[in-house]
PDB file of N, CA, C and O in Angstrom:
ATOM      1  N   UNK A   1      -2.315  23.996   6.298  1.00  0.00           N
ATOM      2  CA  UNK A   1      -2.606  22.586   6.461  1.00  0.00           C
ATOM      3  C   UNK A   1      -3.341  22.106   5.218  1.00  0.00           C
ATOM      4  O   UNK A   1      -4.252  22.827   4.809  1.00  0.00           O
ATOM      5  N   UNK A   2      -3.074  21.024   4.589  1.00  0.00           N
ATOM      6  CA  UNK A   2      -3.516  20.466   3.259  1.00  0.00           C
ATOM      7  C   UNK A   2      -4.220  18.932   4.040  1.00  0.00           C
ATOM      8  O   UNK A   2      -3.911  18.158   4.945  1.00  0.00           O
ATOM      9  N   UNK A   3      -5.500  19.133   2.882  1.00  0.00           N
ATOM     10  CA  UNK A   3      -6.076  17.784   3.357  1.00  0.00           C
ATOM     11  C   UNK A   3      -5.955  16.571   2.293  1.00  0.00           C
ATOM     12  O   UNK A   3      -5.963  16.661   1.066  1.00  0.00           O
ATOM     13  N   UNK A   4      -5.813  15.125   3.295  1.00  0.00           N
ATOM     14  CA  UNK A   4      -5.630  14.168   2.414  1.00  0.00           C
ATOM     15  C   UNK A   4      -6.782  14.192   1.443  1.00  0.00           C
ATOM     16  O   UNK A   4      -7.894  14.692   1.608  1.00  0.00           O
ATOM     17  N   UNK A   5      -6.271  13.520   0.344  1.00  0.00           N
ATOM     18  CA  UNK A   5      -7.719  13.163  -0.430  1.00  0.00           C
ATOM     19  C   UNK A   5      -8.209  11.349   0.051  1.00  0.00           C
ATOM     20  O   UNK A   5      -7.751  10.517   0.833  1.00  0.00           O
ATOM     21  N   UNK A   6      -8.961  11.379  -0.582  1.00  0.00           N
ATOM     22  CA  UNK A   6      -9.746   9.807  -0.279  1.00  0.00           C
ATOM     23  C   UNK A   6      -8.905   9.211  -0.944  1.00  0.00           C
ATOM     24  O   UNK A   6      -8.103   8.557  -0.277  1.00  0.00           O
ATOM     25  N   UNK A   7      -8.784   9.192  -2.041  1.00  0.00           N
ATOM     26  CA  UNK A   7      -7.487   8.043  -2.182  1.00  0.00           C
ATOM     27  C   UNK A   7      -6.365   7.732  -1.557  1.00  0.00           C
ATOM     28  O   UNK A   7      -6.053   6.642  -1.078  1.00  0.00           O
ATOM     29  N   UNK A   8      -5.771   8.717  -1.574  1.00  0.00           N
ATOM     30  CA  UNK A   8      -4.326   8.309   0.078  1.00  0.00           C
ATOM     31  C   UNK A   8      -5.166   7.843   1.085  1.00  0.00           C
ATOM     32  O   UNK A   8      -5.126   6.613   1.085  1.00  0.00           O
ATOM     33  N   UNK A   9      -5.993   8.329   2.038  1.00  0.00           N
ATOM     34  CA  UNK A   9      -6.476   7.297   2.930  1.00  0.00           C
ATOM     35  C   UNK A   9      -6.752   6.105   2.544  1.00  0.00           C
ATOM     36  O   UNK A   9      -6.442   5.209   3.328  1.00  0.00           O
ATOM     37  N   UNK A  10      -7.357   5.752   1.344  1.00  0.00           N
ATOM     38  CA  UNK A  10      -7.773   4.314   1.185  1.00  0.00           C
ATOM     39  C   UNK A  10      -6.431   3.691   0.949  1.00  0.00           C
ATOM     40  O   UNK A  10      -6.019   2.884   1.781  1.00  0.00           O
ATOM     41  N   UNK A  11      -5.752   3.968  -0.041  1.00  0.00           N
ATOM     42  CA  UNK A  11      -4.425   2.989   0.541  1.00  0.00           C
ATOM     43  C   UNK A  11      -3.717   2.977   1.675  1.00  0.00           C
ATOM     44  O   UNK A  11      -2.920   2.161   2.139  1.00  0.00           O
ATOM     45  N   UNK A  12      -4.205   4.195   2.120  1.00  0.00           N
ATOM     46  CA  UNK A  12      -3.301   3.776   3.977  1.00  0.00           C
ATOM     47  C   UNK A  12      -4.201   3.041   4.381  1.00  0.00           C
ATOM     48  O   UNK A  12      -3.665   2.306   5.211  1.00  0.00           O
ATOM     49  N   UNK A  13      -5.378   2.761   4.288  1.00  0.00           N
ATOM     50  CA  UNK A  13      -6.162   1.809   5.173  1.00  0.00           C
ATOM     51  C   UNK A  13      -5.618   0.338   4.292  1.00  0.00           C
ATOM     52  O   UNK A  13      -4.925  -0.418   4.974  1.00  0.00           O
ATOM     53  N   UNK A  14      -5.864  -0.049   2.993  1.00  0.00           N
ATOM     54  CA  UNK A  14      -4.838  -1.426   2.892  1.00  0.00           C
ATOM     55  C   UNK A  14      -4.087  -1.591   3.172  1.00  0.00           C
ATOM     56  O   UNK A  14      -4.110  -2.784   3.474  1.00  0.00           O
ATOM     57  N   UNK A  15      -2.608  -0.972   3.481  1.00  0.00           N
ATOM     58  CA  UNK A  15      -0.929  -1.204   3.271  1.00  0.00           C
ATOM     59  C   UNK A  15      -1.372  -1.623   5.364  1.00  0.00           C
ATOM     60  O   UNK A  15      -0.893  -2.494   6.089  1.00  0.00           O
ATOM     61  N   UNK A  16      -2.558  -0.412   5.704  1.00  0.00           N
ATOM     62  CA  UNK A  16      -2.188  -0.642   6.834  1.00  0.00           C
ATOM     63  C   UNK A  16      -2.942  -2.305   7.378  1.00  0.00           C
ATOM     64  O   UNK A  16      -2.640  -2.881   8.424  1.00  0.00           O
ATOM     65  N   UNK A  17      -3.784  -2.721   6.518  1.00  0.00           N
ATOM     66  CA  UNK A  17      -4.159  -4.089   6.890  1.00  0.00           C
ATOM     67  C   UNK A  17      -3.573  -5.064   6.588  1.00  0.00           C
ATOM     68  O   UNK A  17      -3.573  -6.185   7.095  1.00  0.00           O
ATOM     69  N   UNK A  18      -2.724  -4.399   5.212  1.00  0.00           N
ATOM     70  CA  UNK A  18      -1.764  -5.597   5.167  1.00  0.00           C
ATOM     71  C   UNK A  18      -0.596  -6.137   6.020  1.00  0.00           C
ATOM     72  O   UNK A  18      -0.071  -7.250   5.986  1.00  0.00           O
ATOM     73  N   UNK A  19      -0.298  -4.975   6.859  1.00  0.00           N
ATOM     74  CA  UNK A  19       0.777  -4.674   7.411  1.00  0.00           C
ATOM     75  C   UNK A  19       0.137  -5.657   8.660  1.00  0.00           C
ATOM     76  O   UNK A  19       0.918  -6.492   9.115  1.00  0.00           O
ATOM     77  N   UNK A  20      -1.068  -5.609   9.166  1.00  0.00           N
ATOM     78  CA  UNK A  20      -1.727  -6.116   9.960  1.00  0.00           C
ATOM     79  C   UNK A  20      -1.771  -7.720  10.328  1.00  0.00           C
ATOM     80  O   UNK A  20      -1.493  -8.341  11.354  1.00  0.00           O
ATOM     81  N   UNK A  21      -2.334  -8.184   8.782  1.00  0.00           N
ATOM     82  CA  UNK A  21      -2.010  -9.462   8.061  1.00  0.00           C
ATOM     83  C   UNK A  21      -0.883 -10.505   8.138  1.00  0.00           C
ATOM     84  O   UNK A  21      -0.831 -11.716   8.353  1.00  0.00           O
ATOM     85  N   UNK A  22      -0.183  -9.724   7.927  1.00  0.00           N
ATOM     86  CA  UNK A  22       1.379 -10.268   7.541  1.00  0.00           C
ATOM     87  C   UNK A  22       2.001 -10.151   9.265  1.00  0.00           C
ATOM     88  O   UNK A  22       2.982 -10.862   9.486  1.00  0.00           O
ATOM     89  N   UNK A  23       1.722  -9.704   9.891  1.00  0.00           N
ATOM     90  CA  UNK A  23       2.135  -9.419  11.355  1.00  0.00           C
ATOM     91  C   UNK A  23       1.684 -10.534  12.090  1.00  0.00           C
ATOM     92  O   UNK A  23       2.452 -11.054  12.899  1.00  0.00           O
ATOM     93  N   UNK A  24       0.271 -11.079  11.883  1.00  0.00           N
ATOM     94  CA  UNK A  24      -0.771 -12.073  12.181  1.00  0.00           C
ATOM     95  C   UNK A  24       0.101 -13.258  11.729  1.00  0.00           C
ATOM     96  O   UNK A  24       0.979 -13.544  12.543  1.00  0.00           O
ATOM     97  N   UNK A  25       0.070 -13.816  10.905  1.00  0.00           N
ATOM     98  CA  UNK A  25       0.396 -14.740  10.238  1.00  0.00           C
ATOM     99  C   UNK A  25       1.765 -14.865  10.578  1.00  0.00           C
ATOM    100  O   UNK A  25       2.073 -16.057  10.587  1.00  0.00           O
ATOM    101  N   UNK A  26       2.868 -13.997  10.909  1.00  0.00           N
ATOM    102  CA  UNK A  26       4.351 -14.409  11.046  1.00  0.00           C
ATOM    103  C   UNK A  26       4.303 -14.558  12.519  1.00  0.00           C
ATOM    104  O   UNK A  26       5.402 -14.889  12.964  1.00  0.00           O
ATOM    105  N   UNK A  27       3.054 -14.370  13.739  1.00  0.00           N
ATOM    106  CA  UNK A  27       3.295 -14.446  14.782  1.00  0.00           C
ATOM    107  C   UNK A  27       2.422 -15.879  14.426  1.00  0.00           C
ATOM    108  O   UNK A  27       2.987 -16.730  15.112  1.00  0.00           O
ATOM    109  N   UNK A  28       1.659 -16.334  13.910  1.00  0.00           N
ATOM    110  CA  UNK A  28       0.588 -17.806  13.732  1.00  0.00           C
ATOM    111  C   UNK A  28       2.156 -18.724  13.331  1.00  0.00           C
ATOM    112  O   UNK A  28       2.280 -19.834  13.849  1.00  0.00           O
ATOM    113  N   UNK A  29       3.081 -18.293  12.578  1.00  0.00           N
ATOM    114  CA  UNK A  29       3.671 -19.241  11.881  1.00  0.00           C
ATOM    115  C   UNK A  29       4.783 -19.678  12.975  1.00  0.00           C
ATOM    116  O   UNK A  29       5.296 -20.787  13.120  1.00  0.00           O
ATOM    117  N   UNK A  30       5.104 -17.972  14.015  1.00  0.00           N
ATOM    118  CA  UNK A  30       6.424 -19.233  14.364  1.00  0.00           C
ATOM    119  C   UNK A  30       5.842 -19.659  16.076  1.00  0.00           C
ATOM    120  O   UNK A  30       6.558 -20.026  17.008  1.00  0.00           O
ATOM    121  N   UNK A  31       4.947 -19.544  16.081  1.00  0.00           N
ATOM    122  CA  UNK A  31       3.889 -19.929  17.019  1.00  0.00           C
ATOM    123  C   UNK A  31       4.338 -21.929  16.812  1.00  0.00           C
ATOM    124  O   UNK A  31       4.918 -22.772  17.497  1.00  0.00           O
ATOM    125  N   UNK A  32       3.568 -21.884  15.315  1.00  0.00           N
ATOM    126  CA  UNK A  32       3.527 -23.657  15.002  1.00  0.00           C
ATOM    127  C   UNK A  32       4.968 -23.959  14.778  1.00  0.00           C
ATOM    128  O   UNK A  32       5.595 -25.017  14.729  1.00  0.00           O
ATOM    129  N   UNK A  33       5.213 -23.036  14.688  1.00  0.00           N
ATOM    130  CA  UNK A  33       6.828 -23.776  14.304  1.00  0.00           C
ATOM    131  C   UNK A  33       7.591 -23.711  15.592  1.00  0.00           C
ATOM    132  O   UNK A  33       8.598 -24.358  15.303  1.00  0.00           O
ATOM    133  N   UNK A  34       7.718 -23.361  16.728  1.00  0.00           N
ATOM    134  CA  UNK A  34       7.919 -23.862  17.882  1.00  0.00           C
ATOM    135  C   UNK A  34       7.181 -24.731  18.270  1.00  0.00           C
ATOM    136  O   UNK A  34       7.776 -25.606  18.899  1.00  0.00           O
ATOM    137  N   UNK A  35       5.989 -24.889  18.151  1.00  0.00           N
ATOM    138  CA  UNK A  35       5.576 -26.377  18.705  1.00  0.00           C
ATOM    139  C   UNK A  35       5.988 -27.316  17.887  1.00  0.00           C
ATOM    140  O   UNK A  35       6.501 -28.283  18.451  1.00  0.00           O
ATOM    141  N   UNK A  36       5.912 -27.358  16.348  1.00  0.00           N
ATOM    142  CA  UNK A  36       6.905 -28.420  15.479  1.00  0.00           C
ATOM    143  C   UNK A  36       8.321 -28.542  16.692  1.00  0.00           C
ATOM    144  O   UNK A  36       8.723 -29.426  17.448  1.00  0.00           O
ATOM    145  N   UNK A  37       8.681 -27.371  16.417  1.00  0.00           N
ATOM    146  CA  UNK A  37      10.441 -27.693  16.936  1.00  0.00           C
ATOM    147  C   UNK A  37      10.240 -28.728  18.641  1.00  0.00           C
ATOM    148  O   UNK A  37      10.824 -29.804  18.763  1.00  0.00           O
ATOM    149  N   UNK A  38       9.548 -28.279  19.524  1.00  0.00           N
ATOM    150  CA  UNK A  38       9.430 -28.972  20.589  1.00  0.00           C
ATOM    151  C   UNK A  38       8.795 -30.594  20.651  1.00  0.00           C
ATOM    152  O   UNK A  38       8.943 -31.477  21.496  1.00  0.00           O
ATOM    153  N   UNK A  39       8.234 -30.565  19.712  1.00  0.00           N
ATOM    154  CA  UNK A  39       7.432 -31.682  19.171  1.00  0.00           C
ATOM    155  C   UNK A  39       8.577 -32.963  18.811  1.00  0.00           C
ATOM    156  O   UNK A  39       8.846 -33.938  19.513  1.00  0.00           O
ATOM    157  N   UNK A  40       9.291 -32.477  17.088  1.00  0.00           N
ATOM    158  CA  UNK A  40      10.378 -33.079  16.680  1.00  0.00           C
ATOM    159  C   UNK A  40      11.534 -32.584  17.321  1.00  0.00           C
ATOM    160  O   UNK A  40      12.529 -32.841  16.643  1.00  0.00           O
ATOM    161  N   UNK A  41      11.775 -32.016  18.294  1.00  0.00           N
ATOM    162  CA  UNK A  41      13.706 -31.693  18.399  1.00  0.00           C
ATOM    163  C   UNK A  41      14.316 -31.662  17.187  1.00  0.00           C
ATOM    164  O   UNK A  41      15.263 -32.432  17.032  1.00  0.00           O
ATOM    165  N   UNK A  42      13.954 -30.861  16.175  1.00  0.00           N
ATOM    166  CA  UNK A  42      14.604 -30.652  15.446  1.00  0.00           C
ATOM    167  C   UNK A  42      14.018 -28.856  14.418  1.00  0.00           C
ATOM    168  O   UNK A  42      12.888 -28.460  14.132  1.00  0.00           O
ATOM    169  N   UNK A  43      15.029 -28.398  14.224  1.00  0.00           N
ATOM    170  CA  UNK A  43      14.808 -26.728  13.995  1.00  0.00           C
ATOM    171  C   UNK A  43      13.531 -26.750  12.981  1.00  0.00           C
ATOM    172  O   UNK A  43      13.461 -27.861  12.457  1.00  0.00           O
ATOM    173  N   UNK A  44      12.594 -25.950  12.581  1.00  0.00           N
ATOM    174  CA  UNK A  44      11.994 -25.761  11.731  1.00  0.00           C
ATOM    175  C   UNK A  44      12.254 -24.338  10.749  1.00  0.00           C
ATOM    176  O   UNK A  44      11.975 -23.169  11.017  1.00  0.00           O
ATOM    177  N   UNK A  45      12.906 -24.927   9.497  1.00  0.00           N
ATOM    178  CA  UNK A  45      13.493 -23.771   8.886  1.00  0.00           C
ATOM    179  C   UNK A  45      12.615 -23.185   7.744  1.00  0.00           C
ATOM    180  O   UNK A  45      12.661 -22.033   7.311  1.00  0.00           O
ATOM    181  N   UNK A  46      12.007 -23.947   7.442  1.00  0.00           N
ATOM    182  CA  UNK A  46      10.427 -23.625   6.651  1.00  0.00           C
ATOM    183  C   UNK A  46       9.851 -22.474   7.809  1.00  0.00           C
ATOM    184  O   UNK A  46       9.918 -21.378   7.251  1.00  0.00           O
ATOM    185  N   UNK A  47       9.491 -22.366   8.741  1.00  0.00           N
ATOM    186  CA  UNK A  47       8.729 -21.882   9.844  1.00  0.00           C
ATOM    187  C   UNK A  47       9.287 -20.357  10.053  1.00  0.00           C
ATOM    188  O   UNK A  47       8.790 -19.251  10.268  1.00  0.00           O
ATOM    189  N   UNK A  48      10.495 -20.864   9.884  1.00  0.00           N
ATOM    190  CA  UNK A  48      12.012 -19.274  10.342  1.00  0.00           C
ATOM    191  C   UNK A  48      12.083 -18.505   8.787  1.00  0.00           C
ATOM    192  O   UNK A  48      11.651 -17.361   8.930  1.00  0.00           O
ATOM    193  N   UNK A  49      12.276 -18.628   8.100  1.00  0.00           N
ATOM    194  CA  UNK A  49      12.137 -18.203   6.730  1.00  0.00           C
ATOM    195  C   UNK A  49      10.449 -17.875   6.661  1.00  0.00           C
ATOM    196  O   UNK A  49      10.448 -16.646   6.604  1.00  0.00           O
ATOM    197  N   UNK A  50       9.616 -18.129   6.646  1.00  0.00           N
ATOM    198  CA  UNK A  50       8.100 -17.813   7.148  1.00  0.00           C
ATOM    199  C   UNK A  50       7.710 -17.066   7.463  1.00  0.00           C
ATOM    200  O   UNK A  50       7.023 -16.351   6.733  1.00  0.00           O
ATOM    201  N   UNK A  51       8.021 -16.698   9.268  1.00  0.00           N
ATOM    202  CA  UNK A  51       8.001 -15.776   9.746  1.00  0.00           C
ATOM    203  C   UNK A  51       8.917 -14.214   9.251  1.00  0.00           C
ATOM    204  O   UNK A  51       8.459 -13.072   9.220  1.00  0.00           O
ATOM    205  N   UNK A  52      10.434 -14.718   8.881  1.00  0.00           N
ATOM    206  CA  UNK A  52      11.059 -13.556   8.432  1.00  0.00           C
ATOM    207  C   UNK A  52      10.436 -12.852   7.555  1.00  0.00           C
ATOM    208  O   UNK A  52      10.092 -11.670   7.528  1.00  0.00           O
ATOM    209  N   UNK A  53      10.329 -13.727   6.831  1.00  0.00           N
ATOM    210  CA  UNK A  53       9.557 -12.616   5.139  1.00  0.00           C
ATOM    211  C   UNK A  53       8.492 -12.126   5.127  1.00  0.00           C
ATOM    212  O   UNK A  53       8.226 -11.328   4.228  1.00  0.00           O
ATOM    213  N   UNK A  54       7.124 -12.582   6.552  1.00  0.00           N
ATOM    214  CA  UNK A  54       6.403 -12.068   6.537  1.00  0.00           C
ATOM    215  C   UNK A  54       6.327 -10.789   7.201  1.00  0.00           C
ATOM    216  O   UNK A  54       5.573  -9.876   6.864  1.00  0.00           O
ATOM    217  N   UNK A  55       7.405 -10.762   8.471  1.00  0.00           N
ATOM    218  CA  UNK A  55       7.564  -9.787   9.358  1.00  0.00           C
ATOM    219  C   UNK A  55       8.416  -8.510   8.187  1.00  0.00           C
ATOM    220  O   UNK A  55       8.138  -7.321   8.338  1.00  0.00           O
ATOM    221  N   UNK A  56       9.255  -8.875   7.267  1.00  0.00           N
ATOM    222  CA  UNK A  56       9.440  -8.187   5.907  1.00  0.00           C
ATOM    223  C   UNK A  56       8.861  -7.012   5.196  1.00  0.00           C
ATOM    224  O   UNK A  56       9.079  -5.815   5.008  1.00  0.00           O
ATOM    225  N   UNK A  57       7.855  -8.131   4.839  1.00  0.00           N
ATOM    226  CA  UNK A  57       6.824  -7.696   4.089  1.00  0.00           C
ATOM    227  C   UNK A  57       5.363  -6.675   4.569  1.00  0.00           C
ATOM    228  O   UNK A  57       4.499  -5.991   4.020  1.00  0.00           O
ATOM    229  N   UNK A  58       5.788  -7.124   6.000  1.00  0.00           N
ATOM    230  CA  UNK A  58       4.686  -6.190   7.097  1.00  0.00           C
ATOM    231  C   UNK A  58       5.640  -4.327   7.316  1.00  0.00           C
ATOM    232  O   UNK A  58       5.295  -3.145   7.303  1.00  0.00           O
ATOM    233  N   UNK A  59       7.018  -5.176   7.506  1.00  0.00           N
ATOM    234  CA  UNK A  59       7.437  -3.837   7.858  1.00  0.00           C
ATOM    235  C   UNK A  59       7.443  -2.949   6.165  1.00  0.00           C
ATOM    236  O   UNK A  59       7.100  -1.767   6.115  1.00  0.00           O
ATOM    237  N   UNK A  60       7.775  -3.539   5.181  1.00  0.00           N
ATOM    238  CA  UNK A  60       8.120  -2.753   3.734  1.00  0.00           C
ATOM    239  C   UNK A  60       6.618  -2.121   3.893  1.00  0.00           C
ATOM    240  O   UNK A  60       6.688  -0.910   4.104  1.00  0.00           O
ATOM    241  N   UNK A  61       5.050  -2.706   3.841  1.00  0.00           N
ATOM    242  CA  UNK A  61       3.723  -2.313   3.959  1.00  0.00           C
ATOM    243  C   UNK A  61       3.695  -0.778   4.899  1.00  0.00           C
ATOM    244  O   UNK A  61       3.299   0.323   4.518  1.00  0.00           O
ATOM    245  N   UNK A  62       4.203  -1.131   6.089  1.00  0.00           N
ATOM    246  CA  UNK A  62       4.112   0.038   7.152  1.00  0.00           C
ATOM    247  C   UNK A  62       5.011   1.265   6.546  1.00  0.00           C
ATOM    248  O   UNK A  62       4.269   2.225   6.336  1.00  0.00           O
ATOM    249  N   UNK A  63       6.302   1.528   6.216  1.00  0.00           N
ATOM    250  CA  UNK A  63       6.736   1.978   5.488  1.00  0.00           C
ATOM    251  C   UNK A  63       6.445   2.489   4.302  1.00  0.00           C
ATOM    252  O   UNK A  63       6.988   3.507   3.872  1.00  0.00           O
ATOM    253  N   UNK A  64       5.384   1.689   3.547  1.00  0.00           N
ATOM    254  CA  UNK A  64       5.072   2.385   2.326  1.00  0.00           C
ATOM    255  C   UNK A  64       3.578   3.626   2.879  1.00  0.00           C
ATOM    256  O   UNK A  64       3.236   4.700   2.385  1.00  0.00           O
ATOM    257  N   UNK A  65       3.113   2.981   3.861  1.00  0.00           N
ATOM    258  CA  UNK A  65       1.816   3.473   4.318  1.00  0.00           C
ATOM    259  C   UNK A  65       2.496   4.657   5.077  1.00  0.00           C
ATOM    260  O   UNK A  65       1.680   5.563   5.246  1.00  0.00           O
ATOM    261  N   UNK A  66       3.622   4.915   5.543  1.00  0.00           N
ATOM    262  CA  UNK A  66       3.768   6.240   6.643  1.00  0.00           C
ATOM    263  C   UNK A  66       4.437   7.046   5.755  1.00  0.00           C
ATOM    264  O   UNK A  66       4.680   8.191   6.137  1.00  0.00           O
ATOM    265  N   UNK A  67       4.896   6.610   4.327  1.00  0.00           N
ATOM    266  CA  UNK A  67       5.737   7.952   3.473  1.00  0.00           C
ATOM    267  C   UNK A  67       4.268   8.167   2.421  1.00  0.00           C
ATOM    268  O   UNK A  67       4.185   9.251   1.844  1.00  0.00           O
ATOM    269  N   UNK A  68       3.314   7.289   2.231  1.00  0.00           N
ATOM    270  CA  UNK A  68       1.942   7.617   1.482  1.00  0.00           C
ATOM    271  C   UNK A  68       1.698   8.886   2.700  1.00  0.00           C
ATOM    272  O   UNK A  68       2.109  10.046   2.666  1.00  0.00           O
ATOM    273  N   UNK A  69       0.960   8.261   3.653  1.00  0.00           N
ATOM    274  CA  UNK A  69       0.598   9.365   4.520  1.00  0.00           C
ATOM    275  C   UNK A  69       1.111  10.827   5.232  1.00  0.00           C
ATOM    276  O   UNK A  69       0.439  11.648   5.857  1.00  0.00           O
ATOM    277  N   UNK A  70       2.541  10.832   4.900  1.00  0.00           N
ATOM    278  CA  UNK A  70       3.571  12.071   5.322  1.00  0.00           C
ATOM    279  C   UNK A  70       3.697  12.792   3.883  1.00  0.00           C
ATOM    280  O   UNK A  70       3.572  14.010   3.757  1.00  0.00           O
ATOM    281  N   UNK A  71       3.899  12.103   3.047  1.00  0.00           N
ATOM    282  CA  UNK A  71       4.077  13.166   1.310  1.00  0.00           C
ATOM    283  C   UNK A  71       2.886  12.787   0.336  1.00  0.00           C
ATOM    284  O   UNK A  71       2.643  13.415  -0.694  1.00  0.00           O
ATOM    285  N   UNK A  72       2.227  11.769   0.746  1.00  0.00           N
ATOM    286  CA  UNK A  72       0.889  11.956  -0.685  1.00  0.00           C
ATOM    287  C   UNK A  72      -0.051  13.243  -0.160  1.00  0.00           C
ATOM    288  O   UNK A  72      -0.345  13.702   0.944  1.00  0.00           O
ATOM    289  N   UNK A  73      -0.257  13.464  -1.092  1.00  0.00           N
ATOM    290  CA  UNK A  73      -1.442  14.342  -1.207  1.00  0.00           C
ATOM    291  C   UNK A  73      -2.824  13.946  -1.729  1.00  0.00           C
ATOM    292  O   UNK A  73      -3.729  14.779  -1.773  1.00  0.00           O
TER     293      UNK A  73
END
């Protein structure tokens, strides 16, 4: 058994807050952007593009944080 060093944990602890972040915010965004849409009857595509790239960018984060934590040393 090999132990992490402090540096791999500390970037698993960012990637994993970012991952956190970006999860937050794409559930805040299409949160408002259904009430836009119910509000105006009309789609909010700013809101949908929003949420996608953040939910994206959360999953690429989680991903980078579980192959840091399975092969960094």
């Amino acid at each position: 058994m090999t132990a992490i060093s402090a540096i791999t944990i500390y970037w698993a602890i960012i990637l994993g807050s970012i991952t956190l972040l970006c999860w937050m915010f794409a559930g805040f965004s299409a949160v408002l952007g259904t009430k836009g849409e119910i509000r105006n009857a009309e789609p909010g595509r700013l809101s949908d593009y929003l949420t996608t790239g953040l939910a994206a960018v959360g999953f690429v984060s989680l991903t980078a944080m579980g192959l840091l934590l399975g092969f960094g040393s």
